[in-house]
N, C-alpha and C positions, 0 to 999 in steps of 0.2 A: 878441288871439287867444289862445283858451285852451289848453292840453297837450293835449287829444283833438282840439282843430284845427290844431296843430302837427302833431302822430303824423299825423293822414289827410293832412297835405299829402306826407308822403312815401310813396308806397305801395310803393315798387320794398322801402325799407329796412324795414317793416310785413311784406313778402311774405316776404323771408328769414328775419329775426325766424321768422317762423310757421313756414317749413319747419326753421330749424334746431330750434326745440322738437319739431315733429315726429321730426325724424332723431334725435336723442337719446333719443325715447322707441322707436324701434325699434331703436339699438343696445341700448337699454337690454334691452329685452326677448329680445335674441340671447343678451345676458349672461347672464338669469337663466334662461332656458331651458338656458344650458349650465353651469349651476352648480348647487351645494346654496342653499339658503335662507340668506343673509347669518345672520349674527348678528345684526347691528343688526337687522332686519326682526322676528327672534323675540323680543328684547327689548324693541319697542316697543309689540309686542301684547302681551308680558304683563306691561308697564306697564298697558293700561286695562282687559286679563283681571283685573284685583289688584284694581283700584278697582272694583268692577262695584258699583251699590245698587238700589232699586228705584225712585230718582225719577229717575236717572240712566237706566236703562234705559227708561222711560217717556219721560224727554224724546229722546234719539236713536232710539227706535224710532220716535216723530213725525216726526222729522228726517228720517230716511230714508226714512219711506214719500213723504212728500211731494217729495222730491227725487229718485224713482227717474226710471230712464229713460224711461219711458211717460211719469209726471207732468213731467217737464223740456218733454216733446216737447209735451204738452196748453198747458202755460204757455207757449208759446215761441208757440201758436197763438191762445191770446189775448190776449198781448201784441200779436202782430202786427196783428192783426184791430183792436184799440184804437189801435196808431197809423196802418194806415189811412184810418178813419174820422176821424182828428184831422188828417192832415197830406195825405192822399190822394196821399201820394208813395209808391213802388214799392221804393224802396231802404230805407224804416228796417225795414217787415216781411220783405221777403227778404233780408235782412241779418240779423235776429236770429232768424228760423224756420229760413234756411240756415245759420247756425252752428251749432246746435243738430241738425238732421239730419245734417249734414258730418260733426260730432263724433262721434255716435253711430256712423255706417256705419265710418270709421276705426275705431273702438274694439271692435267686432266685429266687423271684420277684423283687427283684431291679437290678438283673443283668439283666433280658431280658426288664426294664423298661430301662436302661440307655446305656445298649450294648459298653460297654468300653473294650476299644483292650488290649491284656496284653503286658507285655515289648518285644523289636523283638527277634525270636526265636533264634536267633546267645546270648543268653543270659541264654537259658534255659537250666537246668541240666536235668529236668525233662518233661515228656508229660503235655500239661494239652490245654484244647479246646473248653473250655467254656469260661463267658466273666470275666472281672477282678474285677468288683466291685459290692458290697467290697467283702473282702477274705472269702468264705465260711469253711476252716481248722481255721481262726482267730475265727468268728463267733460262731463256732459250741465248741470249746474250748473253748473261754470266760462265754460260755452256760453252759456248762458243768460242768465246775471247779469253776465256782464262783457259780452256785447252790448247787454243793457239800459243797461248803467254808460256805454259809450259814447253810444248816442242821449240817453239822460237829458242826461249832462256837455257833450253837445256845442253848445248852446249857453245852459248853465246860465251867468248871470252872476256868480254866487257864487263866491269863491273855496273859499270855507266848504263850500259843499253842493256842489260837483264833489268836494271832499275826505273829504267824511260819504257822497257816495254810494258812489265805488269804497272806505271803506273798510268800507263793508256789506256791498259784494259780497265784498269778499275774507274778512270774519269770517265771510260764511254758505257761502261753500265751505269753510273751514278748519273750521265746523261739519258739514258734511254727511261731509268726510273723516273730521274723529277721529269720528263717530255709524258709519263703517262699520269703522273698527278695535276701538271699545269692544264693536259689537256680533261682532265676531270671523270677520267674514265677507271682512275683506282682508288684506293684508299693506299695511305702508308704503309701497313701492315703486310698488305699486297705484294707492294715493290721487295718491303725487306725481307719478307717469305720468299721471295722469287729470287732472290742474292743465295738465298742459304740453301735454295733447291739445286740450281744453276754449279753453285761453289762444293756443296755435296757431292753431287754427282761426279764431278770431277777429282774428287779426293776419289772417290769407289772407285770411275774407271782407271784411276792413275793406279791405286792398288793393286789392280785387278790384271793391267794390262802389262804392264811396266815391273812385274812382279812372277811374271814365267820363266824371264830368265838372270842369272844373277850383274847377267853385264848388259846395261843400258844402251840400245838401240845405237848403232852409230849414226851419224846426221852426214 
C-alpha cells in the first residue's frame, strides 16, 4: 500500500488536516485585515519587483494566464471528463472538478469577507480588480494538480513516479505563486493562503469522497 492509500484510509484525520489549513487561512486573513502590510510581504515583492527581465516577464505571464481561475476550472473539466471515460467511476471526476469549484467559492468568499487591497498598481504587469486575498490562480492550481497528484499516485506502482508526480505538482504551484508576485499583482501572504486553500480543500474532498466506501476506487 502506497502513502496516497495510506492518507485515504484515514479520512476522519485527512478531514481536519483540511479544515485546520482552512481556519488558519481565515485567522490569517482577520489578522491582515486588521493590520498594516507586514514588512516581510513588501519585501518579498520587491525582491521579484528588482529582478523583473523581459523573458522573465514572458515566461510568468504564460504561467498565469494558463493557471487563472476560469483555466483551472476548464482543466479540472477535462481532466474529469478523461477519467470518466477511462475508469467510468464517479468519485475520481467529482473528486478532482469538486476540489477545484470548493476551492474557488471559498476563495471568493473570503475575498469579499476580508476586502484586502493588492500591491500599488505602479507594480503591476498585469490588469487584475478584484481583492487580493488569498490568491485565486494559487488556490485553483493547488486544487487542481494535487487532486490530479492523488488519482495519478494512487495506484501508481513506482515509487519513483508517485515521487516525480507530487513533486511536479508542488514546483507548478510554487511556479504559478512566484509568476503572481513577479507580476506584482499579490502579496506573499496571498500565494501562501491560496496553497492552504487549494491543499485544504483537497484533504476535505479526499475525506469526504474517498471515504464512502471502504475499498479505494479501482483505476
Amino acid at each position: 500500500m502506497n502513502f496516497t492509500e495510506q492518507a485515504l484510509k484515514k479520512p476522519r484525520a485527512l478531514l481536519l488536516l483540511g479544515i485546520c489549513f482552512l481556519a488558519v487561512v481565515v485567522v490569517l486573513g482577520f489578522f491582515l485585515k486588521n493590520s498594516l502590510i507586514s514588512a516581510e510581504d513588501t519585501d518579498v515583492l520587491g525582491d521579484f519587483v528588482v529582478r523583473r527581465s523581459d523573458n522573465a516577464t514572458s515566461f510568468f505571464t504564460f504561467v498565469s494566464s494558463i493557471f487563472d481561475p476560469l483555466g483551472t476550472i476548464i482543466l479540472s473539466m477535462l481532466a474529469a471528463g478523461i477519467f470518466w471515460l477511462v475508469t467510468r467511476n464517479w468519485r475520481y471526476p467529482g473528486f478532482i472538478f469538486g476540489s477545484v469549484v470548493a476551492s474557488a467559492a471559498f476563495t471568493y468568499a473570503l475575498k469579499f469577507a476580508f476586502h484586502r487591497s493588492r500591491p500599488p498598481l505602479l507594480d503591476h504587469l498585469v490588469d487584475e480588480t478584484d481583492f487580493s486575498f488569498p490568491s485565486g490562480h494559487v488556490t485553483g492550481t493547488s486544487a487542481l494538480l494535487f487532486s490530479l497528484a492523488v488519482v495519478l499516485t494512487l495506484r501508481a506502482s513506482s515509487r519513483s513516479v508517485r515521487i516525480l508526480t507530487w513533486l511536479a505538482a508542488a514546483l507548478l504551484v510554487a511556479a504559478v505563486a512566484a509568476s503572481r508576485l513577479y507580476l506584482g499583482v499579490h502579496w506573499f501572504t496571498d500565494t501562501a493562503a491560496g496553497a492552504l486553500v487549494g491543499t485544504g480543500t483537497v484533504a476535505i474532498m479526499s475525506a469526504i469522497l474517498f471515504s464512502q466506501t471502504k475499498q479505494i476506487p479501482a483505476s
